[in-house]
N, C-alpha and C positions, 0 to 999 in steps of 0.2 A: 397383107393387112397388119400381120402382129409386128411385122418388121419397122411398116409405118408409124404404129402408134407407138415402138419404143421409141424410135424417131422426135417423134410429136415431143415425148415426155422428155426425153433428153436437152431438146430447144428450150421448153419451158421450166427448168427446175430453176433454183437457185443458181450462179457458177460461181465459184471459188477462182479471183483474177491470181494468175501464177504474178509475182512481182518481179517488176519492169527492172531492167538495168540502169547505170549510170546515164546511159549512153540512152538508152531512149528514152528516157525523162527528158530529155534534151529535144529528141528530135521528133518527137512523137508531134505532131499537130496538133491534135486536142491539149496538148500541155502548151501552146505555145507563152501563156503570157508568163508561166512557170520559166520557161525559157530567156523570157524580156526581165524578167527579174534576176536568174542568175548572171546572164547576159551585161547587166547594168552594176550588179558585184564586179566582175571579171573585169565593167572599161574602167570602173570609178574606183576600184579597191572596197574592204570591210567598209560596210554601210550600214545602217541602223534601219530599221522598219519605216522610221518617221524620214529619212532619209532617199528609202527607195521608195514612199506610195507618194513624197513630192514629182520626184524625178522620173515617173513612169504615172502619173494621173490615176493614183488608185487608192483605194480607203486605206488605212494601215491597219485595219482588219483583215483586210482582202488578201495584203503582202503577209502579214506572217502565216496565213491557213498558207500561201505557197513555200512560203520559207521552212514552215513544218513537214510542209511536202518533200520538198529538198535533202533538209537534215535527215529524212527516216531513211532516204535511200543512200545516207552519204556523201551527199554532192554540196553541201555546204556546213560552217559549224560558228555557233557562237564565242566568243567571245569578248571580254573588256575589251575597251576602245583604247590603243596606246596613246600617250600622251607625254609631248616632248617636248620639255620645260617646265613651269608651274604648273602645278594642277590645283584647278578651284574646289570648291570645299563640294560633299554630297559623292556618292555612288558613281563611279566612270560608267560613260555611257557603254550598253551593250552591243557589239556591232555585227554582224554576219559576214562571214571569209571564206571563200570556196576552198576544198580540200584538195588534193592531189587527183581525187578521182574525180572532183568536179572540175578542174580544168582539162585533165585528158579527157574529158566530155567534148571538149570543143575543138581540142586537136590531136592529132597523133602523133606522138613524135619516136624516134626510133634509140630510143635513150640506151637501150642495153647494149644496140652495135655502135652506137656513138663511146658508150664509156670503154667497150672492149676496145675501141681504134686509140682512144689516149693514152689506154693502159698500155696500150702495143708501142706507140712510143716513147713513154715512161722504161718501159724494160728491154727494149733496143738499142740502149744507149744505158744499160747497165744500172736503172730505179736510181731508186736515192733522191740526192741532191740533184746528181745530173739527170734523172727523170723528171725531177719537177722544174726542172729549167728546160728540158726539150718540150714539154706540157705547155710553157709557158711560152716560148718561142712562138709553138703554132698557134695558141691563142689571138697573139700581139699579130698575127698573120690574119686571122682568119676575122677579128674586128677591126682590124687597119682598112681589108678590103673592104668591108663593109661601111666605115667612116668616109671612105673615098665617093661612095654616093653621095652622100648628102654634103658633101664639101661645097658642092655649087651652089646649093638652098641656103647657105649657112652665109657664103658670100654675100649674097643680093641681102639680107638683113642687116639692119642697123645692129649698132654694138647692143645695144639695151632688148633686142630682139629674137637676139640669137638664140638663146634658149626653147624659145617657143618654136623658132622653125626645126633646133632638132627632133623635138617635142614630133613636130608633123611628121617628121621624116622617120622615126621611129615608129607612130601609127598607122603610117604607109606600109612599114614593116611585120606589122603583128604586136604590137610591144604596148597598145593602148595607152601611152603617155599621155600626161598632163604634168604642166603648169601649176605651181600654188606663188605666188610673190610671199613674203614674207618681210616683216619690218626689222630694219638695220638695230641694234643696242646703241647705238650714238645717234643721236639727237642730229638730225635733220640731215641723216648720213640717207644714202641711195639705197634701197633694200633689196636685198637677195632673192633667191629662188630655188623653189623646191621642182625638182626635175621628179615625176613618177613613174614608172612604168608598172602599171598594173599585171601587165601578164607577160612573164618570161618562158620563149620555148626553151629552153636549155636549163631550169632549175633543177632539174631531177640532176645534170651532169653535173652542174654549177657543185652541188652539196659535195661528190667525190672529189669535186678537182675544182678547188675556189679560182686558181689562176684563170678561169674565165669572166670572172665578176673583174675582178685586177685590170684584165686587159682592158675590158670597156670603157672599166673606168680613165684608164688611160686615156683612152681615144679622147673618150669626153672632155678630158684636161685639155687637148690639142686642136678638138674642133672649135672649140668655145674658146681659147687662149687662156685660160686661168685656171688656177688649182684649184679643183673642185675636191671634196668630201662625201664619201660615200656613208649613209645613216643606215640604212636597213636592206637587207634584201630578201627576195622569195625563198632563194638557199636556204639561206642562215632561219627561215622560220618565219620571216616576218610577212604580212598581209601584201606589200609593197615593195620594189624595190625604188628607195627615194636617198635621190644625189641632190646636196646642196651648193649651190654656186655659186659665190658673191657675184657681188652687184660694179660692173667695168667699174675697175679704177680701185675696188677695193685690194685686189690682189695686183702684184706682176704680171702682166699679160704679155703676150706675143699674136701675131696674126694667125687667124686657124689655118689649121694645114692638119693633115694626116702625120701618124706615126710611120716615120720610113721603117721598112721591116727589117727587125735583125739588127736594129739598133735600140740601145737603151738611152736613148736622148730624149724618150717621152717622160715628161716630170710623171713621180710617183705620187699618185693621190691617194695621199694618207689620209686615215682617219682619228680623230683624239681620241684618248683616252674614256674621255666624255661621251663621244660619239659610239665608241665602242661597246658603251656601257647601254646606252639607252637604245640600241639596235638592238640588243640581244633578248 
């Protein structure tokens, strides 16, 4: 009986909830629409309040009690809203950007025996210069193969197209891209294109060994036929990682095709000065 009634009184006290991890904020059920809102960060990139309770049918009351929610365990943070070219007059808007531990929320990736395997070929061939050109090699290896999928998708679309189908073919892959068009600076000129990818598995590696960001970019240069421009990426810190593409005809082009491996015949997609400035 006395064992019972401490029983009884234990069920009914107050409980003190031990707090949830990264990870089960995520996957918890009762958190789910907590999850539809970081979920909606991760496809679309930094988002503003008024931003994600359009795009998910909710008050923007509702979304920041989640978004407070997020921020206390970590899994998201604010910040200003970058802005690339003029900025109009008044306060940049504030936007929310999931953290490191809020993306490893959604996947696992095995980045510590990923970066020891680079390293290992990096100092097999003696570090240095000739490390960061064996780094570099398997890179151009290991995005070529991956450009050779979507070489078929890339085909079947028009010139003015293309973009959007890599676009698809990279969200088939994990990469949550989008599309933004953007208007040409010449006057009745064909305007370009922001390539995004919201969510890269490989930025934790990207930051020790950039020649991954490089090679992709490569590919990109070669699946799309024109010299693309690399603005920001998740690496280097920024909320997105976003390639700009002129618009067919603006650049030199050639027909897509993949990077042959082991050859340096993929144009180098440089980035200006400019670009480099406002990536950062």
């Amino acid at each position: 009986m006395r064992e019972h009634a401490q029983q009884q009184e234990a069920e009914s006290a107050p409980r003190c909830d031990v707090p949830v991890t990264a990870a089960e904020v995520l996957l918890d059920g009762h958190r789910a629409t907590r999850d539809r809102v970081a979920r909606s960060i991760l496809d679309h990139g930094p988002s503003s309040a008024a931003d994600l309770a359009s795009r998910l049918g909710l008050t923007a009351a509702a979304v920041r009690r989640h978004l407070d929610g997020l921020a206390a365990t970590g899994l998201v943070e604010s910040r200003e809203q970058r802005v690339y070219g003029s900025r109009g007059r008044g306060r940049p808007a504030k936007v929310f950007a999931l953290t490191d531990a809020g993306r490893d929320a959604f996947y696992q990736a095995y980045d510590q025996l990923a970066a020891d395997a680079l390293r290992w070929i990096s100092d097999s061939v003696g570090g240095g210069k000739a490390g960061e050109e064996a780094v570099a090699a398997f890179a151009r290896a290991r995005f070529g193969k991956q450009g050779e999928k979507y070489l078929d998708a890339l085909r079947l679309a028009g010139a003015g197209d293309r973009t959007e189908a890599l676009a698809e073919a990279l969200s088939a892959d994990g990469y949550a891209a989008t599309v933004r068009r953007v208007p040409s600076a010449a006057a009745k000129a064909p305007a370009g294109a922001q390539l995004c990818q919201h969510h890269c598995p490989v930025a934790h590696i990207a930051e020790q060994f950039p020649q991954l960001c490089e090679a992709e970019t490569e590919v990109f240069s070669r699946l799309l036929g024109t010299h693309v421009q690399r603005l920001a990426t998740i690496a280097h810190g920024d909320g997105v990682c976003t390639t700009y593409v002129p618009a067919p005809g603006a650049a030199s082009s050639s027909a897509a095709r993949t990077p042959r491996q082991g050859t340096g015949a993929a144009p180098t997609a440089g980035t200006s000065t400019e670009d480099s400035a406002s990536a950062r």
